[in-house]
N, CA, C and O atoms as a GROMACS GRO file, in nm:
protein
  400
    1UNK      N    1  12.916 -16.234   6.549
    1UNK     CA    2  12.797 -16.194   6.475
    1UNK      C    3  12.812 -16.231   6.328
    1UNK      O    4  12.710 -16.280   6.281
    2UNK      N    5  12.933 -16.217   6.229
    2UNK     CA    6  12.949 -16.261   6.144
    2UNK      C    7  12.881 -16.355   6.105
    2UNK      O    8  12.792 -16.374   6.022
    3UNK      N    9  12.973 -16.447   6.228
    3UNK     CA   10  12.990 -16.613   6.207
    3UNK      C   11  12.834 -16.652   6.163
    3UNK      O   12  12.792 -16.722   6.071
    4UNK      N   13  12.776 -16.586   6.255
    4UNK     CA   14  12.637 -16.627   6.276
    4UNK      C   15  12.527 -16.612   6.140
    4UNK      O   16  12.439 -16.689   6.102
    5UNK      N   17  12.572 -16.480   6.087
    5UNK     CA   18  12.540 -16.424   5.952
    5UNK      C   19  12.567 -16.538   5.850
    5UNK      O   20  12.482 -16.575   5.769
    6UNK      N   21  12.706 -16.597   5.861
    6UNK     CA   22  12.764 -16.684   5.737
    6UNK      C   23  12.698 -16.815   5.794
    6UNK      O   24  12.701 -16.909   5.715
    7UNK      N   25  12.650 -16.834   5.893
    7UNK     CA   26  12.577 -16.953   5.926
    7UNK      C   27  12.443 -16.997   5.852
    7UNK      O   28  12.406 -17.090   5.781
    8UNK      N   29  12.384 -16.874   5.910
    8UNK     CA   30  12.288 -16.847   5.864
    8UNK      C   31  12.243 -16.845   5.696
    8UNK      O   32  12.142 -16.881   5.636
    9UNK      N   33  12.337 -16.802   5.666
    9UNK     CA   34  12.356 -16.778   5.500
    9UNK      C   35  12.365 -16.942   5.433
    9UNK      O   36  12.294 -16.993   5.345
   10UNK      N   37  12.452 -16.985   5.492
   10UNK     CA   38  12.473 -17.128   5.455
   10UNK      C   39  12.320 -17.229   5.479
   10UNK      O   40  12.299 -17.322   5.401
   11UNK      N   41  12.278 -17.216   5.528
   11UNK     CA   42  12.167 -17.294   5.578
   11UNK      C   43  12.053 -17.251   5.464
   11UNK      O   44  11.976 -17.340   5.428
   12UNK      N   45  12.043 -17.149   5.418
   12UNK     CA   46  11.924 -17.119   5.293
   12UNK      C   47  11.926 -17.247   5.146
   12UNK      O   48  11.826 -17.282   5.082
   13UNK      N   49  12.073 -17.296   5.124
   13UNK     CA   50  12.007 -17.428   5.028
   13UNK      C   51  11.976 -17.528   5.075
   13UNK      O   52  11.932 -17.614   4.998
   14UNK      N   53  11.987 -17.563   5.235
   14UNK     CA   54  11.950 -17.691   5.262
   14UNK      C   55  11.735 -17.657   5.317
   14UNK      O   56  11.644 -17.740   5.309
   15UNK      N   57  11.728 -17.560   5.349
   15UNK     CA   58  11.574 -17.534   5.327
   15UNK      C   59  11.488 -17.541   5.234
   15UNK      O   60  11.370 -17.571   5.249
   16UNK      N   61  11.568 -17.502   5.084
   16UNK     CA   62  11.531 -17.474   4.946
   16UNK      C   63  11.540 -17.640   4.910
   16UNK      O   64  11.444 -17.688   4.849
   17UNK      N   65  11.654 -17.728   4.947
   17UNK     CA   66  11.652 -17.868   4.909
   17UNK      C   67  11.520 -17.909   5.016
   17UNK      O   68  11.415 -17.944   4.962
   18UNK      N   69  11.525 -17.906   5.142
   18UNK     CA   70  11.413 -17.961   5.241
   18UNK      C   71  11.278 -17.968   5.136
   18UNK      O   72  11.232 -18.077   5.100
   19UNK      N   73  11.204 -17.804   5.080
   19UNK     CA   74  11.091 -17.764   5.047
   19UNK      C   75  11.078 -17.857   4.900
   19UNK      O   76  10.973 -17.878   4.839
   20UNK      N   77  11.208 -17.903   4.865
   20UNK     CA   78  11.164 -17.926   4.730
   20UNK      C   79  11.168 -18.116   4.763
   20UNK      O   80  11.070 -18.177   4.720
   21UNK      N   81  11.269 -18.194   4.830
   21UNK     CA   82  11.292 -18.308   4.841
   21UNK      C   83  11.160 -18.380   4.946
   21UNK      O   84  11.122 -18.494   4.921
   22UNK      N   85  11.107 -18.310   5.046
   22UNK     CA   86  11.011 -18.330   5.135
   22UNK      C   87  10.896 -18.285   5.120
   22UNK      O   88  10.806 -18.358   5.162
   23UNK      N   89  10.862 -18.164   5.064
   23UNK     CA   90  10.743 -18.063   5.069
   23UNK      C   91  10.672 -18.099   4.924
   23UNK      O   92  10.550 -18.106   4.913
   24UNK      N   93  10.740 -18.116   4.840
   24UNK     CA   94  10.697 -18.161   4.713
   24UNK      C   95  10.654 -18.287   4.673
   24UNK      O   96  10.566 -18.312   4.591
   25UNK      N   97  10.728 -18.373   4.741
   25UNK     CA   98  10.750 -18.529   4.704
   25UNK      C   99  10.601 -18.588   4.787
   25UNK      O  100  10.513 -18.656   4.735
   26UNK      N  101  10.604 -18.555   4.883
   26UNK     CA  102  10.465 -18.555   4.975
   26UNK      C  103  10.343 -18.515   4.980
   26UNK      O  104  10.242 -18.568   5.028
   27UNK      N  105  10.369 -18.358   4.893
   27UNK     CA  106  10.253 -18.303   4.898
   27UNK      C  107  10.197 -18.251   4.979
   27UNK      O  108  10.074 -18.245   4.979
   28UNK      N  109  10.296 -18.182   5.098
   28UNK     CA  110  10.266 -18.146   5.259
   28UNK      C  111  10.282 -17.982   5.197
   28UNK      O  112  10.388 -17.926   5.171
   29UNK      N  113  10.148 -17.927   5.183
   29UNK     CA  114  10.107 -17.779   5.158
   29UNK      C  115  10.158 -17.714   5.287
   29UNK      O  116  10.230 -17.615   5.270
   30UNK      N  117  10.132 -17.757   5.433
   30UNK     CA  118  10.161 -17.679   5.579
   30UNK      C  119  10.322 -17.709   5.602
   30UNK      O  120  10.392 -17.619   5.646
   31UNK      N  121  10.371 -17.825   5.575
   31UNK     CA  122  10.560 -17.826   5.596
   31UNK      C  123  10.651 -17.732   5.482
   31UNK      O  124  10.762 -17.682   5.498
   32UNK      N  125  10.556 -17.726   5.353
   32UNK     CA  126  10.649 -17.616   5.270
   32UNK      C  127  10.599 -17.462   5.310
   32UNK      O  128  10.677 -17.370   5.287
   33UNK      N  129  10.506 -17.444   5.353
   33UNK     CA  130  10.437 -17.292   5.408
   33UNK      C  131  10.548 -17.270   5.544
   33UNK      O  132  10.610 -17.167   5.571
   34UNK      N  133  10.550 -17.382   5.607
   34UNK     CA  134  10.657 -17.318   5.728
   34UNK      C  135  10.803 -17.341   5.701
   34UNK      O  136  10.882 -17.310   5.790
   35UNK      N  137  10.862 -17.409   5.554
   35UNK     CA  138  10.955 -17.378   5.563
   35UNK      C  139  11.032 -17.256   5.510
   35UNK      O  140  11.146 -17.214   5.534
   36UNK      N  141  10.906 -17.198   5.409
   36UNK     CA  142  10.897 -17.075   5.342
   36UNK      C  143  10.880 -16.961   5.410
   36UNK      O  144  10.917 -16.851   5.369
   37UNK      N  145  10.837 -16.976   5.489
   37UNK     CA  146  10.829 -16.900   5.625
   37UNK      C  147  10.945 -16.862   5.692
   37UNK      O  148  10.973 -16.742   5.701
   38UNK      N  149  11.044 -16.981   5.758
   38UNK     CA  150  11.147 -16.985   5.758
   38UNK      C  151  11.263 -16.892   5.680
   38UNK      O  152  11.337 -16.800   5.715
   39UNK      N  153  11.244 -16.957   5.567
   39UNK     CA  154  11.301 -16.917   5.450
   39UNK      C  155  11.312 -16.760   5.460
   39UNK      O  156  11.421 -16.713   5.490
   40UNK      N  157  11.219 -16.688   5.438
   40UNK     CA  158  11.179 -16.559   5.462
   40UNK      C  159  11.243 -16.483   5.582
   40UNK      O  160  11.323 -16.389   5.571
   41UNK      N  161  11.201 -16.531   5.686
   41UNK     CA  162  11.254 -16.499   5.798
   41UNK      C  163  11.400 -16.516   5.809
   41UNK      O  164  11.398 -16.446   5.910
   42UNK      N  165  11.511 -16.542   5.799
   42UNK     CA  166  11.634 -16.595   5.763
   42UNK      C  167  11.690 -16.488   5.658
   42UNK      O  168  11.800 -16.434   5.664
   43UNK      N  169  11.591 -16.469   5.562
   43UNK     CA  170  11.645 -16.371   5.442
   43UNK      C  171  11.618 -16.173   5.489
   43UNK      O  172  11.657 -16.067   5.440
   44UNK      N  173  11.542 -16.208   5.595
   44UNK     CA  174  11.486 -16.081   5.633
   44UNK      C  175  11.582 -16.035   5.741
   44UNK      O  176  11.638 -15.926   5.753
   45UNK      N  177  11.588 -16.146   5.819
   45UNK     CA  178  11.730 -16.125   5.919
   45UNK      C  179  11.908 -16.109   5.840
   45UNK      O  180  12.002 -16.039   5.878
   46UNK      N  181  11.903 -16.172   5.763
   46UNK     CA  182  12.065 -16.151   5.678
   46UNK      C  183  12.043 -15.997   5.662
   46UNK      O  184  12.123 -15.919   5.714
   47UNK      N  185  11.949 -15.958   5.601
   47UNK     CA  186  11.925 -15.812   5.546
   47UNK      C  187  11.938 -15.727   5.650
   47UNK      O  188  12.035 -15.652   5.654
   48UNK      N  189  11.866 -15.726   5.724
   48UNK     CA  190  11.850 -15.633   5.835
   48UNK      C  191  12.022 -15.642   5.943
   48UNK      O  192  12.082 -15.542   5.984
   49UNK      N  193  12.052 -15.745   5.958
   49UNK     CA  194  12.157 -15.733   6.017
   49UNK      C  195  12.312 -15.697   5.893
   49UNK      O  196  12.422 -15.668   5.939
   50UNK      N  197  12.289 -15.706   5.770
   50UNK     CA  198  12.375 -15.655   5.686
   50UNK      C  199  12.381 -15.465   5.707
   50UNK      O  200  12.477 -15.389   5.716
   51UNK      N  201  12.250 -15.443   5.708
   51UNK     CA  202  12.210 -15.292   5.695
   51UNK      C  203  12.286 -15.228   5.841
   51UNK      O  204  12.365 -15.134   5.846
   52UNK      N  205  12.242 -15.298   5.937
   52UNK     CA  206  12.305 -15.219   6.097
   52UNK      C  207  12.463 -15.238   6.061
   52UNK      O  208  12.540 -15.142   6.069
   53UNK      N  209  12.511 -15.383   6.017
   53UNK     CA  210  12.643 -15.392   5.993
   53UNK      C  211  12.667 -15.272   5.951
   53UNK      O  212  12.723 -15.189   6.022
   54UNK      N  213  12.618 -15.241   5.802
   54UNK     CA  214  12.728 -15.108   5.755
   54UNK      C  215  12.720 -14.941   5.802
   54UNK      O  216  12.809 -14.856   5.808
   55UNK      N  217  12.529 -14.935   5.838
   55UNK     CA  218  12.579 -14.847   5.910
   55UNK      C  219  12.641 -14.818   6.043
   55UNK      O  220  12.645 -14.704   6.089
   56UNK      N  221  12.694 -14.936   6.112
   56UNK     CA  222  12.822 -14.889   6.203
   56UNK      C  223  12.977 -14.858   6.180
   56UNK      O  224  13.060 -14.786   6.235
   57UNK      N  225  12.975 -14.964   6.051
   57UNK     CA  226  13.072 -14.949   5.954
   57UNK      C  227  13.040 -14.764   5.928
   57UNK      O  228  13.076 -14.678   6.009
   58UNK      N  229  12.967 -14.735   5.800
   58UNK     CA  230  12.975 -14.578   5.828
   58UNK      C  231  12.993 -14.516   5.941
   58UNK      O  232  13.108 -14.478   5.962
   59UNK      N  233  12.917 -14.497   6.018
   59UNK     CA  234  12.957 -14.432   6.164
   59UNK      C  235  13.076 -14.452   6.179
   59UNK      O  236  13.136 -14.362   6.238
   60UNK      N  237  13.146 -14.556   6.142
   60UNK     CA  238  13.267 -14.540   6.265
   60UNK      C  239  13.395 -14.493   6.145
   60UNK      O  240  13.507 -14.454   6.178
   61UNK      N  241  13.343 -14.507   6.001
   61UNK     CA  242  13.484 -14.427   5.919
   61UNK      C  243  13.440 -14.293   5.872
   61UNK      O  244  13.487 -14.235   5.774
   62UNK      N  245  13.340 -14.245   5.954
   62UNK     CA  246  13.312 -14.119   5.937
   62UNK      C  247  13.360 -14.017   6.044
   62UNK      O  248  13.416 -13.908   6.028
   63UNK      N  249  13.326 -14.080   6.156
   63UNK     CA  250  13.398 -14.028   6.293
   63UNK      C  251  13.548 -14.028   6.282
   63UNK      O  252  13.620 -13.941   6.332
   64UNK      N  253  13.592 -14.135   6.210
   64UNK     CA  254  13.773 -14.192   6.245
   64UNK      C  255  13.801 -14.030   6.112
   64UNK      O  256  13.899 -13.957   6.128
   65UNK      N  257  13.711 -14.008   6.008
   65UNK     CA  258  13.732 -13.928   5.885
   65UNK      C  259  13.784 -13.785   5.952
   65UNK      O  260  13.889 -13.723   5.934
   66UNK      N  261  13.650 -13.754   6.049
   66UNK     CA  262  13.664 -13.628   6.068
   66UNK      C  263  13.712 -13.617   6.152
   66UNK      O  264  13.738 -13.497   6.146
   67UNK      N  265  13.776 -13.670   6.294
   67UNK     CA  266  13.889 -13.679   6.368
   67UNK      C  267  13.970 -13.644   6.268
   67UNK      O  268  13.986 -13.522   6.262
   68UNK      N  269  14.039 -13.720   6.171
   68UNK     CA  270  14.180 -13.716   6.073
   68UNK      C  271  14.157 -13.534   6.070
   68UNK      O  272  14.208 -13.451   6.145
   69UNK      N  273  14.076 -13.517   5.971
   69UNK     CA  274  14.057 -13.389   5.923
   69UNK      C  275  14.070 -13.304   6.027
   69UNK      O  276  14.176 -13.245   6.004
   70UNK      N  277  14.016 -13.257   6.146
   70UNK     CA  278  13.990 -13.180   6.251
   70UNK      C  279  14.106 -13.145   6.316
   70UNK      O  280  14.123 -13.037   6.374
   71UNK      N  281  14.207 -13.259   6.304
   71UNK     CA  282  14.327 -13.237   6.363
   71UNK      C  283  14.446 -13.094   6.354
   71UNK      O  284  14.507 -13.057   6.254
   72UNK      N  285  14.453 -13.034   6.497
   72UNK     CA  286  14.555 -12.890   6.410
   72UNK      C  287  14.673 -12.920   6.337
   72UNK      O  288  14.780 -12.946   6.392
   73UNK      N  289  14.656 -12.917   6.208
   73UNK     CA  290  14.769 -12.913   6.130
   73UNK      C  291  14.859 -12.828   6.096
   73UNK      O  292  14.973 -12.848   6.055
   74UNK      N  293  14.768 -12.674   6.128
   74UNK     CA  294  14.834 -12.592   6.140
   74UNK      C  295  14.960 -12.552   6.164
   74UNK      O  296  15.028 -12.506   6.072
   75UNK      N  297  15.016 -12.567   6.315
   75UNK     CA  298  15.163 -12.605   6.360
   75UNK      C  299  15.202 -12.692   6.294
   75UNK      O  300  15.324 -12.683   6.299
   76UNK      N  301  15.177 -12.771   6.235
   76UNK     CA  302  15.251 -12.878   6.135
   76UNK      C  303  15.350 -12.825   5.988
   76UNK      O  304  15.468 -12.845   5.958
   77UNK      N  305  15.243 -12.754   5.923
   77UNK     CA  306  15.250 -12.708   5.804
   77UNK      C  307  15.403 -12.622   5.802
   77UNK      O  308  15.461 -12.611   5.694
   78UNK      N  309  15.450 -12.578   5.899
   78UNK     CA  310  15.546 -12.481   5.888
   78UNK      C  311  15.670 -12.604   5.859
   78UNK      O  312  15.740 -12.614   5.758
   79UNK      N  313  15.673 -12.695   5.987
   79UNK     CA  314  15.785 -12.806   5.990
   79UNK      C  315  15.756 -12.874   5.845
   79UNK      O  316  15.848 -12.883   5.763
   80UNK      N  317  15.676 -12.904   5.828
   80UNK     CA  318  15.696 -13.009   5.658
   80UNK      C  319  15.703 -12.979   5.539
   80UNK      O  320  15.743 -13.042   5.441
   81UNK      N  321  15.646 -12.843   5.558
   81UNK     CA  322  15.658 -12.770   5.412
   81UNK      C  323  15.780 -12.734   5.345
   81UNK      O  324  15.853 -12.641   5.378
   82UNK      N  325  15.805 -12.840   5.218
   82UNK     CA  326  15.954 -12.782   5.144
   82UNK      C  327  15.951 -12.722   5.109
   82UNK      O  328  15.842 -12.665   5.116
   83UNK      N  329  16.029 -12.672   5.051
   83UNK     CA  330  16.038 -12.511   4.956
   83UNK      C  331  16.008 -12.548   4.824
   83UNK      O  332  16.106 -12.603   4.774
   84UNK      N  333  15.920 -12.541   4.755
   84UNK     CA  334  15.926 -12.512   4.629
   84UNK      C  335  15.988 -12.528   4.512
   84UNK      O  336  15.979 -12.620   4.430
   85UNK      N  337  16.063 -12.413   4.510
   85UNK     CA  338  16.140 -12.350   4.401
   85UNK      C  339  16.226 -12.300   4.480
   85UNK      O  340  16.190 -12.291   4.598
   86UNK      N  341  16.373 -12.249   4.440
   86UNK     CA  342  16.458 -12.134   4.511
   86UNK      C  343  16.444 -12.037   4.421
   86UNK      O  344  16.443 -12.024   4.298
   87UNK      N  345  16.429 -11.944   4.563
   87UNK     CA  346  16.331 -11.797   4.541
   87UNK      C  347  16.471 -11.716   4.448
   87UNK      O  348  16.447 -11.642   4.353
   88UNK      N  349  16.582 -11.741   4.484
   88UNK     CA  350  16.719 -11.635   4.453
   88UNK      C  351  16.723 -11.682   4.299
   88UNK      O  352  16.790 -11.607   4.228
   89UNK      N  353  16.664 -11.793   4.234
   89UNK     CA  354  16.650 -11.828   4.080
   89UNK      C  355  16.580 -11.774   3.948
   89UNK      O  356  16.598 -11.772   3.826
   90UNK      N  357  16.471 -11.725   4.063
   90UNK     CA  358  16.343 -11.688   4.010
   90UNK      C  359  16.433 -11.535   3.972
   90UNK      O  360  16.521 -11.485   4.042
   91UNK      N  361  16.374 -11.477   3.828
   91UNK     CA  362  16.399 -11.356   3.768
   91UNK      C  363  16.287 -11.275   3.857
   91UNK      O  364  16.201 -11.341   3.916
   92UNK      N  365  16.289 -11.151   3.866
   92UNK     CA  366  16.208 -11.084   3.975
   92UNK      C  367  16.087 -11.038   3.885
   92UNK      O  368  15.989 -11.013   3.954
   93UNK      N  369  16.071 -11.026   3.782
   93UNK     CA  370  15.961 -11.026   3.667
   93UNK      C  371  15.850 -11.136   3.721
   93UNK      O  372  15.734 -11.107   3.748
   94UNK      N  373  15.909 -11.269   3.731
   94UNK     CA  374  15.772 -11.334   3.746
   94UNK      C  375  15.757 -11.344   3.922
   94UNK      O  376  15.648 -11.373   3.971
   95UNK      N  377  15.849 -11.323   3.987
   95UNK     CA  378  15.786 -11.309   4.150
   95UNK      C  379  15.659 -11.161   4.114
   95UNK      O  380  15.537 -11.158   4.133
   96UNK      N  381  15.729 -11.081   4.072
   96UNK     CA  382  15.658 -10.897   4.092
   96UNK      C  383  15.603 -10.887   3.984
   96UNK      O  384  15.654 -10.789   3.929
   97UNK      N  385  15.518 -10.938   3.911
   97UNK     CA  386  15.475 -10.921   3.809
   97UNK      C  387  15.380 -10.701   3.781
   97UNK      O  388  15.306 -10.632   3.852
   98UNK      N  389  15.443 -10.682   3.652
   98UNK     CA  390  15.356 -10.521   3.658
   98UNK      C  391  15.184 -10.578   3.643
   98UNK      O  392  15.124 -10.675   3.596
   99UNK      N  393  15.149 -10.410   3.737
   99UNK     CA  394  14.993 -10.428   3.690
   99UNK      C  395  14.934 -10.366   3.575
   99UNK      O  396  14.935 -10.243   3.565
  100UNK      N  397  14.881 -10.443   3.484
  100UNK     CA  398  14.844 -10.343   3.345
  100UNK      C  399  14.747 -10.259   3.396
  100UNK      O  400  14.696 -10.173   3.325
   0.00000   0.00000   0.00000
């Protein structure tokens, strides 16, 4: 589908050369109307198939997002969590702080 996109893409200056080297030089009002036509159509399709592109792109790093997130980490948290600080360092003033 890309490919087809970058194909497609590529082909818009040789229409723009066609309308101007043939359509102009001649004076053919109906061969530059349909290549503009063309033209259009080509630019309307890049667009539209850019737009579905990303939103599947979204959809699918939104789903992969909230899978990640959703996952129980819970049971995890105990195994990975380092310690901190050592607690036996700490003066007991700032563990127990008084209440004014």
């Amino acid at each position: 589908m890309m490919l087809l996109i970058t194909c497609m893409q590529a082909v818009l200056p040789f229409i723009t050369k066609a309308v101007i080297d043939v359509g102009i030089q001649t004076q053919d009002v109906s061969f530059i109307n349909i290549v503009l036509m063309a033209n259009l159509a080509l630019i309307v399709s890049i667009t539209l198939s850019a737009a579905v592109r990303d939103w599947i792109l979204q959809h699918m790093s939104s789903r992969i997002n909230i899978a990640l997130i959703s996952l129980n980490t819970v049971e995890f948290d105990f195994v990975f969590m380092e310690p901190v600080m050592d607690v036996e360092l700490v003066p007991a003033y700032i563990l127990f702080p008084k209440n004014p």
